[in-house]
C-alpha positions as a Markdown table, in Angstrom:
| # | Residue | x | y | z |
|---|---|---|---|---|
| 1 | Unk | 82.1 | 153.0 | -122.7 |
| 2 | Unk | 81.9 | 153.5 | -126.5 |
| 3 | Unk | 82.1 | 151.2 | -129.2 |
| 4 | Unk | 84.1 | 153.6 | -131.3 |
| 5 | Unk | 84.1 | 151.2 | -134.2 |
| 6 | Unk | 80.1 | 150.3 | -134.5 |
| 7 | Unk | 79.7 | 154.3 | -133.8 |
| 8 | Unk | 82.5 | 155.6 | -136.1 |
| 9 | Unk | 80.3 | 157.3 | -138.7 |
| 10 | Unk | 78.1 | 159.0 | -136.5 |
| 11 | Unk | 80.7 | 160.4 | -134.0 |
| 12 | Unk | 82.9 | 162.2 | -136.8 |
| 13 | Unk | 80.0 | 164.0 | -137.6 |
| 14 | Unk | 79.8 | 168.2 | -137.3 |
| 15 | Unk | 78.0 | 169.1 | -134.0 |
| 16 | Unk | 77.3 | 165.3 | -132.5 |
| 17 | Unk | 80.7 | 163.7 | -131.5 |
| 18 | Unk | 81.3 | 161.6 | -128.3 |
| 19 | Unk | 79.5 | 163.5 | -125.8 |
| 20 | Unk | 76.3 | 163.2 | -127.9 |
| 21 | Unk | 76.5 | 158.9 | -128.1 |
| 22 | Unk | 76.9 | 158.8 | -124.6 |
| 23 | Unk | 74.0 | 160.4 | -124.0 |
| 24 | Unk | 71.8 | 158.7 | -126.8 |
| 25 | Unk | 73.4 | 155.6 | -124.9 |
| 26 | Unk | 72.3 | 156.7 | -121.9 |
| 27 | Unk | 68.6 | 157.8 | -123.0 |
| 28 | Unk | 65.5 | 155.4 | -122.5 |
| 29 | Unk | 62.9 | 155.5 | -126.0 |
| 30 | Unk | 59.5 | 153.3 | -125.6 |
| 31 | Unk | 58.5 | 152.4 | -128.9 |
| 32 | Unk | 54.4 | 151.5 | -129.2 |
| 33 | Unk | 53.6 | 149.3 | -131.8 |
| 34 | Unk | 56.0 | 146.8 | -133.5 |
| 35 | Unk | 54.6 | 147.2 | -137.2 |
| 36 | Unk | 54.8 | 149.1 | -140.2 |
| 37 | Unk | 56.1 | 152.3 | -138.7 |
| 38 | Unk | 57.4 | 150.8 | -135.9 |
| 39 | Unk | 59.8 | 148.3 | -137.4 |
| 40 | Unk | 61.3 | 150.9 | -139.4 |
| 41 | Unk | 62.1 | 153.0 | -136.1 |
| 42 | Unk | 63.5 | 150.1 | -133.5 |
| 43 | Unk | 66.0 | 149.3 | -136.1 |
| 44 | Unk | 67.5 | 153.1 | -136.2 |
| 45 | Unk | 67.1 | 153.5 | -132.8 |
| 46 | Unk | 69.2 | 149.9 | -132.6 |
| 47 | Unk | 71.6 | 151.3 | -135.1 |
| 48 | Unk | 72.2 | 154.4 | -133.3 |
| 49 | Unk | 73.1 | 153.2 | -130.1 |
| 50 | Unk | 70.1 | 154.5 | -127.8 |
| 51 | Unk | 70.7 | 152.9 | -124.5 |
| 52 | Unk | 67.5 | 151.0 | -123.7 |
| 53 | Unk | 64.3 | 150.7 | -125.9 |
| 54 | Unk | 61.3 | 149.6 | -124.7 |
| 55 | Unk | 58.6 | 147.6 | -127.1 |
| 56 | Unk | 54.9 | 147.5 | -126.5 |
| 57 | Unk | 53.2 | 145.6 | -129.2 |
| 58 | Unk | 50.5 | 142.4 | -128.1 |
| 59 | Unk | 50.1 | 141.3 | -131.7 |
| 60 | Unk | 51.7 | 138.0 | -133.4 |
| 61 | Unk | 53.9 | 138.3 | -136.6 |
| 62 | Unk | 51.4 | 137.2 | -139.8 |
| 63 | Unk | 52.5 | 136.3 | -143.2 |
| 64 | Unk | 50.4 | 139.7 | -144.3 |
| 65 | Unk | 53.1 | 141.6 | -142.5 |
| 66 | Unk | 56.1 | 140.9 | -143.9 |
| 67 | Unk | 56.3 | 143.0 | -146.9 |
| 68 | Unk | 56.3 | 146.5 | -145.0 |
| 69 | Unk | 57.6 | 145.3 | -141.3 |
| 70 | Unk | 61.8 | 144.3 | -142.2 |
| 71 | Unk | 62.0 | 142.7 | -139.0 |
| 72 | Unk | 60.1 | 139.7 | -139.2 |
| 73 | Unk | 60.6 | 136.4 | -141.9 |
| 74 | Unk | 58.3 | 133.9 | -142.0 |
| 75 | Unk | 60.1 | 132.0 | -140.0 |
| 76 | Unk | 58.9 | 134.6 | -137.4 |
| 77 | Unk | 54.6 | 133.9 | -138.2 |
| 78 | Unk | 52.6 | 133.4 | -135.5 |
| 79 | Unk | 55.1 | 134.8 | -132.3 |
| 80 | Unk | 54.3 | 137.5 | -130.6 |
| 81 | Unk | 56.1 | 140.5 | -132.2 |
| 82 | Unk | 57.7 | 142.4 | -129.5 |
| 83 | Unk | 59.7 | 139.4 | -128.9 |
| 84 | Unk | 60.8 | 138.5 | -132.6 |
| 85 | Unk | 61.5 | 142.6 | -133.1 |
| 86 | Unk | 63.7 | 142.3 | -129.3 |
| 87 | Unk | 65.2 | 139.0 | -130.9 |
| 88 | Unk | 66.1 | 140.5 | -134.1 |
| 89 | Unk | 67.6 | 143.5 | -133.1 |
| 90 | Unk | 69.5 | 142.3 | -130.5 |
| 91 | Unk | 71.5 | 140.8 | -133.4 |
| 92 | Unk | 71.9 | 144.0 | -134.8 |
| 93 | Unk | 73.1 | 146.4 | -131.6 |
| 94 | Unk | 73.6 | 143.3 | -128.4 |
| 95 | Unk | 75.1 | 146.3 | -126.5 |
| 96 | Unk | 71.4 | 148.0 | -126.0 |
| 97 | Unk | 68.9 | 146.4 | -123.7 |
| 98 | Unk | 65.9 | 145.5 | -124.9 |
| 99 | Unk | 62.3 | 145.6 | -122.8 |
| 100 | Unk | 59.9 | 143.7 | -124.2 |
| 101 | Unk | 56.2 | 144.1 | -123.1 |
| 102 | Unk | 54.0 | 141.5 | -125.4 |
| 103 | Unk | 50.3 | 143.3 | -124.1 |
| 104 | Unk | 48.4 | 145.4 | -125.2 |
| 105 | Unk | 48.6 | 149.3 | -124.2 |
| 106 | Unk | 45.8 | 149.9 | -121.7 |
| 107 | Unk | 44.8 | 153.1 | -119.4 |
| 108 | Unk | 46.2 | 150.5 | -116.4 |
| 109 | Unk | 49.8 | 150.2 | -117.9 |
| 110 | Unk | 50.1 | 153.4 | -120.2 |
| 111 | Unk | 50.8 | 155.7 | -117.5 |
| 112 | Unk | 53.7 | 153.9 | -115.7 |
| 113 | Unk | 55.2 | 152.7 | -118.8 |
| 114 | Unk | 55.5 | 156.3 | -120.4 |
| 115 | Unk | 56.7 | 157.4 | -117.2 |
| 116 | Unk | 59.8 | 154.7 | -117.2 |
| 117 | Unk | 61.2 | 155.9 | -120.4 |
| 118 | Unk | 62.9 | 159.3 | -122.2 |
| 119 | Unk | 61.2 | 159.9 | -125.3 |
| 120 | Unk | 58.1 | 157.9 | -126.4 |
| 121 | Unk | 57.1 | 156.8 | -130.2 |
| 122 | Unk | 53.8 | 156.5 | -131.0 |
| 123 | Unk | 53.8 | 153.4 | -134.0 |
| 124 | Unk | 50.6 | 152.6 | -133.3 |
| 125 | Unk | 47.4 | 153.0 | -136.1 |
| 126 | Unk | 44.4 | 153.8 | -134.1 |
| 127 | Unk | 42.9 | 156.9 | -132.6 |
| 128 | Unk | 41.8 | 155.6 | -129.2 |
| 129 | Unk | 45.0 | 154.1 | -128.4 |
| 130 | Unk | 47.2 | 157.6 | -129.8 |
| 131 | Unk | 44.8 | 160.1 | -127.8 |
| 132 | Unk | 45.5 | 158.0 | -124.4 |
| 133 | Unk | 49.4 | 158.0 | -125.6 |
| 134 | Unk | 48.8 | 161.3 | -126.0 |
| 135 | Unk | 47.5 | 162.1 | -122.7 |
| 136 | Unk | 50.0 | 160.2 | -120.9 |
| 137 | Unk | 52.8 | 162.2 | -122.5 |
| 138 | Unk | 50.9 | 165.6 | -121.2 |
| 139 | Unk | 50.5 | 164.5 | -118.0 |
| 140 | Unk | 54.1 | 163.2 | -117.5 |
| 141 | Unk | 55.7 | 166.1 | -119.4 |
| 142 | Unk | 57.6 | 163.3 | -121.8 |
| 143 | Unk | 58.4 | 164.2 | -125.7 |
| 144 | Unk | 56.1 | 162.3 | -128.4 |
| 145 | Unk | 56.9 | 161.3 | -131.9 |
| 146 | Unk | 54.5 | 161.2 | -133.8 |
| 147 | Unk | 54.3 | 158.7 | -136.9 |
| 148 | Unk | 51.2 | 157.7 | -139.8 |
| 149 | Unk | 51.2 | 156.1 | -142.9 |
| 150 | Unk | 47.9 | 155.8 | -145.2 |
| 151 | Unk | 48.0 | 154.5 | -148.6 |
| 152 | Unk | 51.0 | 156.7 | -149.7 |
| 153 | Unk | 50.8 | 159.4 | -147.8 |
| 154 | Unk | 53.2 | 159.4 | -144.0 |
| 155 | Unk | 53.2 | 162.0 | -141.3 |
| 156 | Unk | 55.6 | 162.7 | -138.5 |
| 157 | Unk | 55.4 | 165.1 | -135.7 |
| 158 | Unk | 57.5 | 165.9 | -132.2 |
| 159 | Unk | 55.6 | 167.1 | -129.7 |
| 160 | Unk | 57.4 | 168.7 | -126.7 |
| 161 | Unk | 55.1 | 168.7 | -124.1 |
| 162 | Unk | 55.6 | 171.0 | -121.2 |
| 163 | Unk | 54.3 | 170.1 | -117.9 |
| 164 | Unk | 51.7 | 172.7 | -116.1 |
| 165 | Unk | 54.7 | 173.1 | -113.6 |
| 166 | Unk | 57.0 | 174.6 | -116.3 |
| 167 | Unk | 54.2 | 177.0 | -117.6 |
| 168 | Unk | 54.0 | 179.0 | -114.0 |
């Protein structure tokens, strides 16, 4: 059912309506990485209403991260991140459900995990780990967004990846 009232704004616009938050309610996003970029993007996927959302993240919340990650006070310092982000968003949207996964991405997990979710966002900020994100999403035929910051420059990217399957 619809919260018409948290969902109000969203609904009235041109070309999404009702049929469009029941299925962002319905749709499963795995966010990797709970920091700079990643913060930014639980908290609109919270606010929009996506049904479940998936964090991966096995670092701790340090006092160096609160000035670009909104999600975490000092209070939050030294727990693990994935749980404080889960924590503080489920004050923001309790209708979504939140999986929490406080370890690191690994060839051992990344596979199953990208398979159990819709859409995957890749947060994180190094190469290895984005190539075997990457890879996953090829081989699983799942869409990934893309997201880097350096100094003052950002990028984002969608990629939607078609399965060897779909090419024949």
């Amino acid at each position: 059912m619809i919260n018409h009232n948290r969902y109000h704004r969203q609904i009235i616009l041109d070309g999404f309506g009702e049929i469009s938050q029941v299925q962002l309610g319905e749709a499963k996003v795995l966010v990797i990485g709970a920091g700079g970029l990643g913060c930014p993007a639980l908290m609109y996927l919270a606010g929009a209403g996506v049904g479940t959302i998936g964090i991966i993240d096995s670092d701790k919340v340090s006092l160096d991260n609160l000035h670009r990650q909104p999600l975490f006070t000092t209070e939050d310092i030294g727990y693990p991140k994935a749980l404080r982000a889960a924590e503080q968003l489920n004050k923001l949207n309790p209708d979504i459900q939140y999986d929490v996964y406080e370890e690191k991405l690994t060839t051992e997990n990344c596979l199953e995990l990208v398979t159990a979710y819709d859409i995957i966002l890749d947060c994180t900020d190094n190469f290895a780990t984005r190539y075997m994100i990457n890879d996953a999403c090829v081989l699983k035929g799942k869409p990934l967004v893309y997201g880097a910051v350096s100094r003052y420059e950002g990028q984002v990217a969608v990629f939607n990846v078609q399965t060897a399957d779909e090419d024949a």
